[in-house]
C-alpha positions as CSV (number, residue, x, y, z in Angstrom):
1,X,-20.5,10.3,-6.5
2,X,-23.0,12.4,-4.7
3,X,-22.8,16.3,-3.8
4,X,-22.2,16.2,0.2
5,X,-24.3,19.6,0.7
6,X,-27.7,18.9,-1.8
7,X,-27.1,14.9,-2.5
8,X,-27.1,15.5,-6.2
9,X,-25.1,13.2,-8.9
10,X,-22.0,15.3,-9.5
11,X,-20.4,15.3,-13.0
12,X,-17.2,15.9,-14.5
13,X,-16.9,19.2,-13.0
14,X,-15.5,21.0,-9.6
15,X,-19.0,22.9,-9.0
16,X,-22.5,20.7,-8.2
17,X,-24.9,21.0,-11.0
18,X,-28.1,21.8,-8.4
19,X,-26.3,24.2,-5.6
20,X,-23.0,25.2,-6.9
21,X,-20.8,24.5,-4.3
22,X,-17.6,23.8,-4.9
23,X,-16.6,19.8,-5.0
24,X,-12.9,20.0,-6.2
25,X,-11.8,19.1,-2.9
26,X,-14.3,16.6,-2.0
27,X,-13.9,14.4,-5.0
28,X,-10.1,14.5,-4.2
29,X,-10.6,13.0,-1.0
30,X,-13.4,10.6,-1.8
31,X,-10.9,9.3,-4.9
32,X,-8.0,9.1,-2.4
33,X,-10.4,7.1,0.0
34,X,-11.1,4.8,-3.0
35,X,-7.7,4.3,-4.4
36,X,-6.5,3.3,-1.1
37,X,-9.4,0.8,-0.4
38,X,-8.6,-1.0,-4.0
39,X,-4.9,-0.6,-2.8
40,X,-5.9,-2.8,0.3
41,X,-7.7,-5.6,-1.9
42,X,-4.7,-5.8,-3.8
43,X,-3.0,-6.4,-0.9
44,X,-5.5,-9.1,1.0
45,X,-5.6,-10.9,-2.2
46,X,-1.8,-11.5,-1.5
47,X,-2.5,-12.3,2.1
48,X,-0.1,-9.5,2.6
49,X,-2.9,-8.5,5.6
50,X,-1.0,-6.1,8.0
51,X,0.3,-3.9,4.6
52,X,-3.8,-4.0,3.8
53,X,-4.7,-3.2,7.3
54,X,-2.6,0.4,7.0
55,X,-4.0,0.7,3.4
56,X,-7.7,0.5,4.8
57,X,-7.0,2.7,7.6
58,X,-5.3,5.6,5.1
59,X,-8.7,5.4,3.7
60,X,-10.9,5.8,6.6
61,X,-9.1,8.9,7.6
62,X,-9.9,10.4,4.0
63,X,-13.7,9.0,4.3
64,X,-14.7,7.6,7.4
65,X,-18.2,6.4,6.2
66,X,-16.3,4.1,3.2
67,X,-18.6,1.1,4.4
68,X,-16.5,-1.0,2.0
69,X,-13.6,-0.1,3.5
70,X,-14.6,-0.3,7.1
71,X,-16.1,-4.3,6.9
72,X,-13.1,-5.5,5.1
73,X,-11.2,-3.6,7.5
74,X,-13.5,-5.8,9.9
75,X,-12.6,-8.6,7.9
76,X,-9.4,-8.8,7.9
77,X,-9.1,-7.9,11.7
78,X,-11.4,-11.5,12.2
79,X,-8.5,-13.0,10.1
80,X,-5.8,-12.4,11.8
81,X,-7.5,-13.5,15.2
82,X,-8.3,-9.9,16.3
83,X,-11.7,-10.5,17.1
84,X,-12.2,-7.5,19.4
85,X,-11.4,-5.1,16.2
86,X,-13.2,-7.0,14.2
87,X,-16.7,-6.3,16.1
88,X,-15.8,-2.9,16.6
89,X,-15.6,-1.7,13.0
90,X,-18.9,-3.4,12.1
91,X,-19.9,-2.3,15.2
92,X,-19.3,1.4,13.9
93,X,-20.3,0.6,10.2
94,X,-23.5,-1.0,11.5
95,X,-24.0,2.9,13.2
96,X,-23.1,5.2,10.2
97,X,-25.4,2.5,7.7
98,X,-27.8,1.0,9.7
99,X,-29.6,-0.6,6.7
100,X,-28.4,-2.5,4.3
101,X,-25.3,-3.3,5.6
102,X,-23.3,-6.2,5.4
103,X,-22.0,-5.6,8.5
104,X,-25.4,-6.5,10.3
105,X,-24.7,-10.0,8.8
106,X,-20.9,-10.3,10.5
107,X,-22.3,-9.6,13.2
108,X,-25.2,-11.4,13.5
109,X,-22.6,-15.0,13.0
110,X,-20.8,-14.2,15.9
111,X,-23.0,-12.5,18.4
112,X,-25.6,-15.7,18.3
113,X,-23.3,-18.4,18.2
114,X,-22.8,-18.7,22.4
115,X,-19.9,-20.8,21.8
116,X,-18.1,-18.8,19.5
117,X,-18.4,-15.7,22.0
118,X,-17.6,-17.8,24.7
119,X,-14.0,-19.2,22.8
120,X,-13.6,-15.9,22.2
121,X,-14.0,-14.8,25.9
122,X,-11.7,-17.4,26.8
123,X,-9.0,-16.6,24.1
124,X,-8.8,-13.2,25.6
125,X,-8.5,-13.9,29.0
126,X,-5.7,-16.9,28.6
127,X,-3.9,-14.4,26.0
128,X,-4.0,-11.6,28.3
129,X,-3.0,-14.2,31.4
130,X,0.2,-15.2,29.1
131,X,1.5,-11.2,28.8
132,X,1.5,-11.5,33.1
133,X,3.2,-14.3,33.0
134,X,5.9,-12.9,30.5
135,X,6.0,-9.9,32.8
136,X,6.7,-12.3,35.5
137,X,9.5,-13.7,33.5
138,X,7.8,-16.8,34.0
139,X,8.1,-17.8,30.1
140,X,7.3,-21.5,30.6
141,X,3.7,-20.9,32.2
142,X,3.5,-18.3,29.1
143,X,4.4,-20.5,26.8
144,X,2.2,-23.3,27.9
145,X,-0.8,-20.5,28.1
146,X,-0.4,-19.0,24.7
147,X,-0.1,-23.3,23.5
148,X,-3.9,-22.7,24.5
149,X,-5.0,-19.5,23.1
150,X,-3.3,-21.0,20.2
151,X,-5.2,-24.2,20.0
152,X,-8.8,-21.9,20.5
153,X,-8.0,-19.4,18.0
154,X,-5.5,-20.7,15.5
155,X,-5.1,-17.2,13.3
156,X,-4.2,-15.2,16.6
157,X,-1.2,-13.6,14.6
158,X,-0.1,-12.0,17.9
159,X,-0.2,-15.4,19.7
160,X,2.1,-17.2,17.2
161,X,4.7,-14.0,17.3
162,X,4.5,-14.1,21.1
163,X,5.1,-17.4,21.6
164,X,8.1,-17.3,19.0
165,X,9.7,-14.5,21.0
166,X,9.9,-16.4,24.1
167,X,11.1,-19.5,22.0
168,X,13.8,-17.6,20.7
169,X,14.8,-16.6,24.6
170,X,14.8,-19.9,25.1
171,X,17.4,-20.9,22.8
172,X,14.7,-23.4,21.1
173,X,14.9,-21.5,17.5
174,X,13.4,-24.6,15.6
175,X,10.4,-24.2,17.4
176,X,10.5,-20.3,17.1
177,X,10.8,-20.8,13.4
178,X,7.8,-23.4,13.2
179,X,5.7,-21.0,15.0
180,X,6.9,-17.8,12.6
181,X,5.6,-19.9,10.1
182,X,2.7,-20.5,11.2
183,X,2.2,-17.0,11.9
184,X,3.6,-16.2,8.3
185,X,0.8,-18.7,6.7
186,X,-1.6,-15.9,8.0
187,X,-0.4,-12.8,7.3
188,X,2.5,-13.3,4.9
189,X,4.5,-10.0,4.6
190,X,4.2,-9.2,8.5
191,X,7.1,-6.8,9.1
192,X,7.3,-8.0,12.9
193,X,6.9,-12.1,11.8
194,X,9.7,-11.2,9.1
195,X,12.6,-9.1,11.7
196,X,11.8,-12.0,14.4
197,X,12.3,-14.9,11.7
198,X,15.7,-13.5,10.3
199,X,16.8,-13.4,13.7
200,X,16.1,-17.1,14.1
201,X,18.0,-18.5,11.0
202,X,20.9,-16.3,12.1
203,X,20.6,-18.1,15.3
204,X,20.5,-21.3,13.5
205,X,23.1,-20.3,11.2
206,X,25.7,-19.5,14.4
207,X,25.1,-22.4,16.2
208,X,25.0,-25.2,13.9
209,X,28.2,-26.8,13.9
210,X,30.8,-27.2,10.7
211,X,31.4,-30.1,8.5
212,X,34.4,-32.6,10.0
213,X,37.2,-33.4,7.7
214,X,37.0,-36.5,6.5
215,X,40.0,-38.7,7.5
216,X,42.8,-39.8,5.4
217,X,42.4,-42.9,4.6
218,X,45.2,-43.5,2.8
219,X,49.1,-44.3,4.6
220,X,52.5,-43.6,2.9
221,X,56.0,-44.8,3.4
222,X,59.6,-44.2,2.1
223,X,61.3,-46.1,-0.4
224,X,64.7,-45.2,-0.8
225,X,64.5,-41.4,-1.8
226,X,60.7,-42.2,-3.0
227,X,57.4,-41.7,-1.2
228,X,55.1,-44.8,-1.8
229,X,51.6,-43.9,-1.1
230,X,48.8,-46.6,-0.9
231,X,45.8,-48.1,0.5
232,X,45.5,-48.2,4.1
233,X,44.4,-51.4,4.6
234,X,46.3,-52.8,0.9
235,X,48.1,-55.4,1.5
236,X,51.5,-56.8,0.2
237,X,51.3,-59.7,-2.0
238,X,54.9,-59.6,-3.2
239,X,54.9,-63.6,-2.2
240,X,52.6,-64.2,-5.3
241,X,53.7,-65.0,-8.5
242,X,55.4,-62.6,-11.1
243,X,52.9,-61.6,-13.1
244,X,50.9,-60.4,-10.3
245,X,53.5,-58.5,-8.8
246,X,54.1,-56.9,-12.3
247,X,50.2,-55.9,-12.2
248,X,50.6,-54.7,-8.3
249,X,53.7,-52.0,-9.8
250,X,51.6,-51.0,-12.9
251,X,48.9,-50.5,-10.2
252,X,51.0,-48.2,-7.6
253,X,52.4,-46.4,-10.5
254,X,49.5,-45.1,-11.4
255,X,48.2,-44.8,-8.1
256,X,51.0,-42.7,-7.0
257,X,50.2,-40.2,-10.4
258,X,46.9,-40.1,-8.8
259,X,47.2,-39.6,-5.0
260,X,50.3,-36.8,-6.5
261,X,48.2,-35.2,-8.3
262,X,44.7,-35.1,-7.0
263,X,45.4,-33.7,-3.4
264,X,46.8,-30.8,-5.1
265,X,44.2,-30.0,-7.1
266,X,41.5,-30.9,-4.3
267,X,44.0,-28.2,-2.3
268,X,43.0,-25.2,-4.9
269,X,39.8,-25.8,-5.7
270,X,39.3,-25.8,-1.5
271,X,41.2,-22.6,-1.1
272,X,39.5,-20.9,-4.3
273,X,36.3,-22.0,-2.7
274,X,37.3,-20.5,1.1
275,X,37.9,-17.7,-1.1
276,X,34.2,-17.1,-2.8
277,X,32.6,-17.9,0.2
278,X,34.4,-15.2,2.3
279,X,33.9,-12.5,-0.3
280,X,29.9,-13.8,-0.7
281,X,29.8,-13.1,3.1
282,X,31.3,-9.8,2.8
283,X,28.9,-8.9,-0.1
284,X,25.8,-10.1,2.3
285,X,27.1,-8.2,4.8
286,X,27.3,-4.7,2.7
287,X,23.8,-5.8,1.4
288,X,22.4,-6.1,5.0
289,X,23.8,-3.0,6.1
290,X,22.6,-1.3,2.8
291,X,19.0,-2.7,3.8
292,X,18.8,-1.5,6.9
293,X,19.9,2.1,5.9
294,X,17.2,2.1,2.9
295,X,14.1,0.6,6.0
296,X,15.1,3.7,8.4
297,X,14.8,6.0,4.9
298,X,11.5,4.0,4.3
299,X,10.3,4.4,7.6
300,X,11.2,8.3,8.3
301,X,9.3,8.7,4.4
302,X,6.4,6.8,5.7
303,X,6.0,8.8,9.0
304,X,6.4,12.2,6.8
305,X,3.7,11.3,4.8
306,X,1.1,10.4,7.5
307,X,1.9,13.8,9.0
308,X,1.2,15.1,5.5
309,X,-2.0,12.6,5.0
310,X,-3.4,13.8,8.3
311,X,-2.8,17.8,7.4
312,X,-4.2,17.0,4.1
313,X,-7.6,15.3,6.1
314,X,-7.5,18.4,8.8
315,X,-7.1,21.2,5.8
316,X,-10.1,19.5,4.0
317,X,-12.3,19.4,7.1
318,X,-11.1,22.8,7.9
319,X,-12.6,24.5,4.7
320,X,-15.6,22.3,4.7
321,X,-16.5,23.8,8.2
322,X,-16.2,27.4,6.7
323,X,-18.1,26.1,3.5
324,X,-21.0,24.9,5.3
325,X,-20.9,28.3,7.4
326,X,-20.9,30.4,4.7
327,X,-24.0,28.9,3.1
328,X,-25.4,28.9,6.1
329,X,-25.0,32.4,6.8
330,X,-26.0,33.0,3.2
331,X,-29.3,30.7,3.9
332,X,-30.2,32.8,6.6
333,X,-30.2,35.7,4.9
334,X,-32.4,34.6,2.4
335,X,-34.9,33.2,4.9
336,X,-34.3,29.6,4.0
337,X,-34.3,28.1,7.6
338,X,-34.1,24.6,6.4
339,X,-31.0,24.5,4.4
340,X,-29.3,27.0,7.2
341,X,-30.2,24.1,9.4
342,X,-28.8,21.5,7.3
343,X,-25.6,23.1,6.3
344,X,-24.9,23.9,10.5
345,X,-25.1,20.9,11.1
346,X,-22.2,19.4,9.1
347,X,-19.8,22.6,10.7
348,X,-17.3,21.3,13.6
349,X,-16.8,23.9,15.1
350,X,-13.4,23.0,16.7
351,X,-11.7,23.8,13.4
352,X,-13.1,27.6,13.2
353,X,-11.6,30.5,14.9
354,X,-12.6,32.4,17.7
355,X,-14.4,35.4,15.8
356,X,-16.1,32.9,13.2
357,X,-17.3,30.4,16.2
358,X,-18.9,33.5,17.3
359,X,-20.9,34.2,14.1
360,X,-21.3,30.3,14.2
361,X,-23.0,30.3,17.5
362,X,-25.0,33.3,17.0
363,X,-26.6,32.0,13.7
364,X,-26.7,28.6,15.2
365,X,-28.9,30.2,18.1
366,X,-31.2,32.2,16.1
367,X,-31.7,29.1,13.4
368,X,-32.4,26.0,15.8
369,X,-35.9,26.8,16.7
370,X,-36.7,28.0,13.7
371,X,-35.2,25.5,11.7
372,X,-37.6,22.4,13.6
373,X,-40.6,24.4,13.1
374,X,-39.7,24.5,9.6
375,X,-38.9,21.1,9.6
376,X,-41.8,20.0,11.5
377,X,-44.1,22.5,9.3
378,X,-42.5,20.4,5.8
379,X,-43.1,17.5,7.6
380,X,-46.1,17.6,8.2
381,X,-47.4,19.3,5.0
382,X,-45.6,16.4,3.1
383,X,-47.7,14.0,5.2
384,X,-50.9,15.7,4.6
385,X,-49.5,15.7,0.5
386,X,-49.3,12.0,1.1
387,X,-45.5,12.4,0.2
388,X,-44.3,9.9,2.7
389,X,-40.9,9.5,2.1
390,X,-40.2,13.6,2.4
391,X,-42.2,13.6,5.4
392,X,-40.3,11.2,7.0
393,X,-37.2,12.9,5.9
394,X,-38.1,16.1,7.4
395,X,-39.6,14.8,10.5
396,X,-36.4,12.4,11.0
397,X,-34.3,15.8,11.6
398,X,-37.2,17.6,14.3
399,X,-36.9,14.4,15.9
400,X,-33.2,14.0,16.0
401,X,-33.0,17.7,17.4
402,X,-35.8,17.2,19.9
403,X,-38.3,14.0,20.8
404,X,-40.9,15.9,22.4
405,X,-41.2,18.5,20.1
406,X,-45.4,19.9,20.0
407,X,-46.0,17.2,22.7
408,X,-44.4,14.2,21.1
409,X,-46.7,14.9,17.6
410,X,-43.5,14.4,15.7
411,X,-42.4,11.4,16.6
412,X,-46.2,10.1,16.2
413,X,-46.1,11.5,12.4
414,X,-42.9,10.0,12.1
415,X,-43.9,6.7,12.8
416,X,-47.0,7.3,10.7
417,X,-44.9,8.5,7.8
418,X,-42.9,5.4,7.7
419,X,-45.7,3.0,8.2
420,X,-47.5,4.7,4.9
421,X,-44.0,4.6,3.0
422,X,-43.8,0.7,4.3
423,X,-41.0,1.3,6.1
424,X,-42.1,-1.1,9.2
425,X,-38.9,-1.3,10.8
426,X,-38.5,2.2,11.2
427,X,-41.8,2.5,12.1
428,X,-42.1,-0.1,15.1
429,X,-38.7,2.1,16.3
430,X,-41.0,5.1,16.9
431,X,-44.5,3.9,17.6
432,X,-42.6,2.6,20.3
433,X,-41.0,5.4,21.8
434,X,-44.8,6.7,21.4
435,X,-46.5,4.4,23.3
436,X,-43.3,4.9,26.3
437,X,-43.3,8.6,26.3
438,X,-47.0,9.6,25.8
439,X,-49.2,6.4,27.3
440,X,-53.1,6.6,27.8
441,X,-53.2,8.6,24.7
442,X,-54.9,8.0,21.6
443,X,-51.8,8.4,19.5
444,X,-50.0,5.9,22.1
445,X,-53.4,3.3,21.3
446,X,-52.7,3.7,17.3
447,X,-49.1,3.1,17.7
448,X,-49.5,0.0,19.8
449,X,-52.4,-1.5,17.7
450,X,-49.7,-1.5,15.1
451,X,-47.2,-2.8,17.1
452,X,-49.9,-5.8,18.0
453,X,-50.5,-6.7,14.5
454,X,-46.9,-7.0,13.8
455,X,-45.7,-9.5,15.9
């Protein structure tokens, strides 16, 4: 971990070794930025991608320059079909890192593949098309659009959660189930995918009908005071010989010790089962309503601490502003224009109050020009030093402040520096802007001789 004022290697303690500012703060945030993005792998490796999504974005807010963070942030977002989120945080990583980044590469696959950009074009439009129609309440022509978004851009997680919503008004809950599924296959602890599929196989449970009742298949009749049960379809064979009919009795004796018997039995366990089921229904029920008390608790905790998060991240900023201020007030004083410049520049201003935004502007006035002549003077002795990379350094921040500075000079030197450090890609940046904003002049000839013998 660096110091964010000098750049330095901090150690174990709350102070940088090389300026002495205090880090205690800093290395809380940049731990809590960390802990959230390893918290967020955890979570991907799961698939559990909308819990990472929140996980990634917690540590954004803590450091918003977390590369890591911010392409698998990107990543994710291409996952689960959001394709327009997805280019805009490499998009915005590719700005805070411009080299070195593995967001270039992300990038790089979609924006030159035509046809991906143009499926993508067309998943937008047909997705956006299918929200009219639903407005319209004309659910089959949405139905039969999002069928298309789906077959273009299968991970749409959206798409599949859409078109299970207007299944379930539908009545066609098998389908809405299938397409929660699918949707669950994605992103597998989706709290929106999850509400709408319990929904459905209550549905399901509600309207599927009950088991019949078997028929009796068996008849009775009376005997005398005696009830003779048998058979339906048994007939009697009392016209056959003795022996048989003395087998037949033996076999309606015990068949009416049987048929006695066995319906009472099949009577109790029936009841005793009636009974477990009802009181496993009331036990669900309890259980559901205990759920839904403890996600309202879980969801008023979560809300308090985001509004604590984000007055943690606005307290932090706060006293970084006054920080920076105060070294560069004390910079100032000592006549070191160049780290008064530096420290200024990482103050917001919107978090000081109105007498200190006074002192900032005042020392902010009297600094700038002084500051890029100091920076244009270290610039250029570096470059005379043959110190490259410092002269690019320090001729990077005149150049920032002001392009033209001693007649566009500083952007030739610039150029130069980064050429001698073999930096070429930098350099061809500025040698351009050299040969646009000072032609038929001898530094605009140098710069597009290079610019010749590169291509």
């Amino acid at each position: 971990m660096e110091c964010f004022n000098c750049g330095t290697k901090l150690g174990a303690g709350d102070t940088c070794p090389n300026c002495g500012i205090n880090v205690k703060i800093y290395k809380k945030i940049m731990m809590a930025s960390n802990a959230y993005y390893n918290d967020a792998l955890e979570k991907a490796d799961v698939r559990d991608l909308s819990g990472a999504v929140e996980s990634l974005k917690t540590s954004l807010r803590f450091n918003k320059t977390n590369m890591n963070a911010r392409n698998l942030l990107g990543l994710i977002y291409f996952e689960m079909g959001e394709v327009v989120a997805a280019l805009t945080e490499w998009v915005i990583s590719k700005n805070y890192q411009p080299r070195e980044n593995r967001a270039g590469y992300y990038l790089d696959e979609v924006q030159n593949n035509q046809a991906r950009l143009d499926t993508i074009n067309q998943t937008i439009k047909k997705y956006n098309q299918a929200l009219l129609y639903c407005r319209q309440d004309s659910r089959d022509l949405a139905i039969i659009q999002l069928k298309k978004v789906l077959s273009m851009n299968p991970k749409l997680v959206r798409g599949h959660q859409l078109l299970a919503l207007l299944y379930i008004q539908e009545g066609k809950y098998e389908l809405a189930k299938k397409a929660l599924r699918n949707a669950g296959k994605i992103d597998a602890n989706n709290t929106t995918t999850l509400r709408y599929l319990r929904e459905t196989n209550e549905a399901l449970k509600e309207s599927s009908p009950g088991k019949k009742q078997k028929s009796d298949e068996q008849i009775s009749y009376q005997s005398g005071n005696e009830t003779i049960i048998q058979p339906k379809y048994l007939n009697d064979n009392s016209a056959f010989a003795t022996i048989l009919n003395m087998l037949i009795g033996i076999a309606i004796g015990v068949a009416i010790t049987w048929f006695l018997v066995v319906p009472g039995i099949r009577r109790e366990l029936q009841n005793q089962a009636k009974t477990e089921v009802l009181e496993a229904n009331n036990t669900i029920s309890v259980r559901n309503q205990t759920i839904s008390t403890l996600e309202a608790q879980i969801d008023e905790l979560t809300a308090q601490i985001t509004d604590v998060k984000s007055g943690e991240e606005e307290t932090a900023s706060r006293i970084n502003s006054y920080e920076q201020l105060l070294v560069a007030y004390q910079a100032y004083v000592e006549e070191d224009i160049g780290k008064a410049g530096d420290a200024l520049a990482n103050v917001n201003p919107d978090y000081l109050g109105e007498e200190t935004k006074n002192i900032y502007n005042t020392i902010n006035a009297q600094v700038n020009a002084e500051y890029v002549e100091t920076m244009y003077r270290a610039g250029r002795d570096a470059y005379d030093a043959q110190e490259y990379a410092e002269a690019a350094a320090n001729l990077l921040k005149v150049v920032e402040l002001d392009e033209t500075y001693d007649s566009g000079y500083a952007l030739y030197y610039l150029a130069q520096s980064y050429r001698r450090n073999e930096d070429a890609e930098n350099a061809k940046i500025y040698y351009q802007k050299v040969v646009e904003l000072y032609p038929n002049t001898e530094r605009a000839a140098t710069a597009q001789n290079f610019l010749d013998s590169e291509q």
